[in-house]
Backbone as CSV, one residue per row, in Angstrom:
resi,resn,N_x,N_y,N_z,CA_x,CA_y,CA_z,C_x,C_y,C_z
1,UNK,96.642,43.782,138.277,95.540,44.649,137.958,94.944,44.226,136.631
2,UNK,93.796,43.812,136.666,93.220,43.516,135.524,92.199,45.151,135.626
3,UNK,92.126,45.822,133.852,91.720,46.549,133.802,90.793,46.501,132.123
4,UNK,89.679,46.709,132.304,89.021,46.177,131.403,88.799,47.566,130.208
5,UNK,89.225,47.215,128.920,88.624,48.194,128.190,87.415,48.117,127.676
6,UNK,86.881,49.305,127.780,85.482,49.498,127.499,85.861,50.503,126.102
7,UNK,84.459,50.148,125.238,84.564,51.124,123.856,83.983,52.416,124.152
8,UNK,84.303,53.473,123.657,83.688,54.792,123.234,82.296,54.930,123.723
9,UNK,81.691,53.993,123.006,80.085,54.067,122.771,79.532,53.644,124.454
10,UNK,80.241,52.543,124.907,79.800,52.510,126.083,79.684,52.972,127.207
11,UNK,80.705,53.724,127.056,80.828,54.852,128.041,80.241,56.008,128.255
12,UNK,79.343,56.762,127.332,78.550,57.509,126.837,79.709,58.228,126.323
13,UNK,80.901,58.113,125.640,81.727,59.554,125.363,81.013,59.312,123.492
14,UNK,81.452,60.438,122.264,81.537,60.160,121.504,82.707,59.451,120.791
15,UNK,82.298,59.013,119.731,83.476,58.273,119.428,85.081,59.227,118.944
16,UNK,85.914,58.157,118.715,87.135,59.517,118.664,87.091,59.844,117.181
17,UNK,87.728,60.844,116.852,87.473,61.310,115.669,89.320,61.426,115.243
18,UNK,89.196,60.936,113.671,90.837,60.588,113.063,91.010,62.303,112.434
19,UNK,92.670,62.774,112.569,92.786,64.262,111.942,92.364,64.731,110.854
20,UNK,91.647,63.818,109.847,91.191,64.491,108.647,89.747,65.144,108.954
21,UNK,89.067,64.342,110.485,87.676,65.195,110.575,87.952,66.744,111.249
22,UNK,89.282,66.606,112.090,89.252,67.395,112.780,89.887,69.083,112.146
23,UNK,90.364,68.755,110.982,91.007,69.778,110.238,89.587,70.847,109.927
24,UNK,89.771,72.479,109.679,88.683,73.012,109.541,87.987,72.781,108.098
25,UNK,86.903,73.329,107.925,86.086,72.650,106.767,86.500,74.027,106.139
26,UNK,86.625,73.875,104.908,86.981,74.780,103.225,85.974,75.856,103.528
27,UNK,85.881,76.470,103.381,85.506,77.969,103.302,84.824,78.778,102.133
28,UNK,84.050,77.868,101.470,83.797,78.626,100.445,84.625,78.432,98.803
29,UNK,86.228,77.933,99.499,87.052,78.980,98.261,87.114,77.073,97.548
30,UNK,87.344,76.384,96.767,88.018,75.098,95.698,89.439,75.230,96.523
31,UNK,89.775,74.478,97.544,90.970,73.906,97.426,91.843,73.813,96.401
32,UNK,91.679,73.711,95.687,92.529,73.267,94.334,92.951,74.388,93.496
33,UNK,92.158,75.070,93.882,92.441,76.331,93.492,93.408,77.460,93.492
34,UNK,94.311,77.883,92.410,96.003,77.904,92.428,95.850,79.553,92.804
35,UNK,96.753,80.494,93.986,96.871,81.826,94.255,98.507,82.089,93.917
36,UNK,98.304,83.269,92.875,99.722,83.837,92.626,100.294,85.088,93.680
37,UNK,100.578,85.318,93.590,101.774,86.411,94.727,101.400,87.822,93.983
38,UNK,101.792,89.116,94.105,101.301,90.052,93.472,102.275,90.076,92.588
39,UNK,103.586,89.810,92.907,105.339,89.587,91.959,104.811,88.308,90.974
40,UNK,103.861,87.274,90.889,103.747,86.180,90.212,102.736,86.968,89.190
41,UNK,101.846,87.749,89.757,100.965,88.265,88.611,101.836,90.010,88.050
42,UNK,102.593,90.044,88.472,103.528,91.508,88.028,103.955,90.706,86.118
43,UNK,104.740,89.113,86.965,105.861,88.649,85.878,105.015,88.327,85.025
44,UNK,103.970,87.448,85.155,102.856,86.916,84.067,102.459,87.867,83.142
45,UNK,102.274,89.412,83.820,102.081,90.455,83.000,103.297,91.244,82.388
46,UNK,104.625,90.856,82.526,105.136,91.859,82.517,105.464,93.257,82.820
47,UNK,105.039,93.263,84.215,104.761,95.087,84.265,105.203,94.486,85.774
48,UNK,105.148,95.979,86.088,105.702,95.790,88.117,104.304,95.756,89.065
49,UNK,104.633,95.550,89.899,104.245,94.811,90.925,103.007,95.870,91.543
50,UNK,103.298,97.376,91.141,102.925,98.971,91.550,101.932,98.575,90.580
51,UNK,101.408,98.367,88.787,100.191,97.980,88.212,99.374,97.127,89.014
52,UNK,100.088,96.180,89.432,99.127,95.015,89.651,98.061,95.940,91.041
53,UNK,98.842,96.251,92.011,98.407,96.706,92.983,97.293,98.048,92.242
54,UNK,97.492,98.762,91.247,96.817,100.339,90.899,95.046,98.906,90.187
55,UNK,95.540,98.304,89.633,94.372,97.098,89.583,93.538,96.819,90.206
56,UNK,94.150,96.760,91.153,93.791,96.006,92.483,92.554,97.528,93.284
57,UNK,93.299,98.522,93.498,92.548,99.410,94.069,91.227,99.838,93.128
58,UNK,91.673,99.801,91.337,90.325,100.592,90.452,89.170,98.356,90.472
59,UNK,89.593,98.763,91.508,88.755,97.224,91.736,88.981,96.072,90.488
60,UNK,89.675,96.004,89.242,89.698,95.141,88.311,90.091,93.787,89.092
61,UNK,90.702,93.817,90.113,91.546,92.577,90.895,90.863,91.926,92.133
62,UNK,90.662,91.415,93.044,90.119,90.976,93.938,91.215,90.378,94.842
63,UNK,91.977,90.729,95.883,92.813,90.352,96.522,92.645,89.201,98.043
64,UNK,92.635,87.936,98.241,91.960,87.666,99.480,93.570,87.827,99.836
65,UNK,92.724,88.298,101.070,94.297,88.876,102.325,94.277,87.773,103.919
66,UNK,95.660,87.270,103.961,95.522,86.187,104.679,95.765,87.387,105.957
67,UNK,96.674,88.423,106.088,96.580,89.307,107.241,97.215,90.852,106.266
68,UNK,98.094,91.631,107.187,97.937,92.877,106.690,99.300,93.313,105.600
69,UNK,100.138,91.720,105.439,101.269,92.109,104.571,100.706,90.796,103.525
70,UNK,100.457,89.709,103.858,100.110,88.593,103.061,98.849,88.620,102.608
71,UNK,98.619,88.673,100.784,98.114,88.505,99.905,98.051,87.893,98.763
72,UNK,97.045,87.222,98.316,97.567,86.646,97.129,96.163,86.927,96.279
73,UNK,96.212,86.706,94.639,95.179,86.422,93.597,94.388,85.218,93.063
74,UNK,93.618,84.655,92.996,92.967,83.951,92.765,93.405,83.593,90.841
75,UNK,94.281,82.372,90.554,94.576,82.323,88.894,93.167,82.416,88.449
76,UNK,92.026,82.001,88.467,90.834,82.217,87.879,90.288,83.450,87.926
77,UNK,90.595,84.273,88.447,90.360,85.635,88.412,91.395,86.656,87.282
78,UNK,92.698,86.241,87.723,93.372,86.665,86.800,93.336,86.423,84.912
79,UNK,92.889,85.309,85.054,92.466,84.246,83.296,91.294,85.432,83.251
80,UNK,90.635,85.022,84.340,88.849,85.946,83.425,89.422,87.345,83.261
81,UNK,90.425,87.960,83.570,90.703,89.570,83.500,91.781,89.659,82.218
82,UNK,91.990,88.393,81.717,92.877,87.870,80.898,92.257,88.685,79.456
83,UNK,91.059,86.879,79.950,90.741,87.093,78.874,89.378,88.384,78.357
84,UNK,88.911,89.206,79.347,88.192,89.969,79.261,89.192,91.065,78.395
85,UNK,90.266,91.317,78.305,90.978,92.115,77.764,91.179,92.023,76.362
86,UNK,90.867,90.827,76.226,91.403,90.099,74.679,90.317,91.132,73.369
C-alpha cells in the first residue's frame, strides 16, 4: 500500500494548531500576577482570617472567587490598601 501524505492546506482542513494556541486566552487579569489565600492576607496582617473577610464585605477588599469555597486576593490590591492606610 502506498499511501500518500497530503499537507493540511491541501486538503482544505485548517492547519493543526500546537497546545500553547489551544490553551484559553487570559481574561483580563496579568498572569503574573501573585493571589494570596484569605489565611495569607490574615498572617501579612496579623489579625485573623474573620478581619480580612469583615474587609472584604465593608467592600475595602475585592475577592475574585474561583467557585463557592475557593477565593483568593489580588497582592496589588492588598499593597494599594496597604499603602492607602499609611
Amino acid at each position: 500500500m502506498n499511501k500518500q501524505v497530503r499537507s493540511s492546506q491541501s486538503a482544505g482542513r485548517l492547519p493543526e494548531v500546537g497546545f500553547k494556541d489551544r490553551v484559553p486566552k487570559n481574561r483580563g487579569m496579568n498572569t503574573r500576577e501573585q493571589l494570596l489565600s484569605r489565611k495569607a492576607v490574615a498572617d501579612r496582617w496579623q489579625t485573623s482570617t474573620e478581619t480580612v473577610k469583615r474587609r472584604e464585605k465593608a467592600g475595602l477588599l475585592k475577592a475574585i472567587r474561583f467557585n463557592q469555597r475557593l477565593l483568593r486576593y489580588k497582592l496589588s490590591d492588598i499593597e494599594a490598601l496597604e499603602a492607602a492606610a499609611r
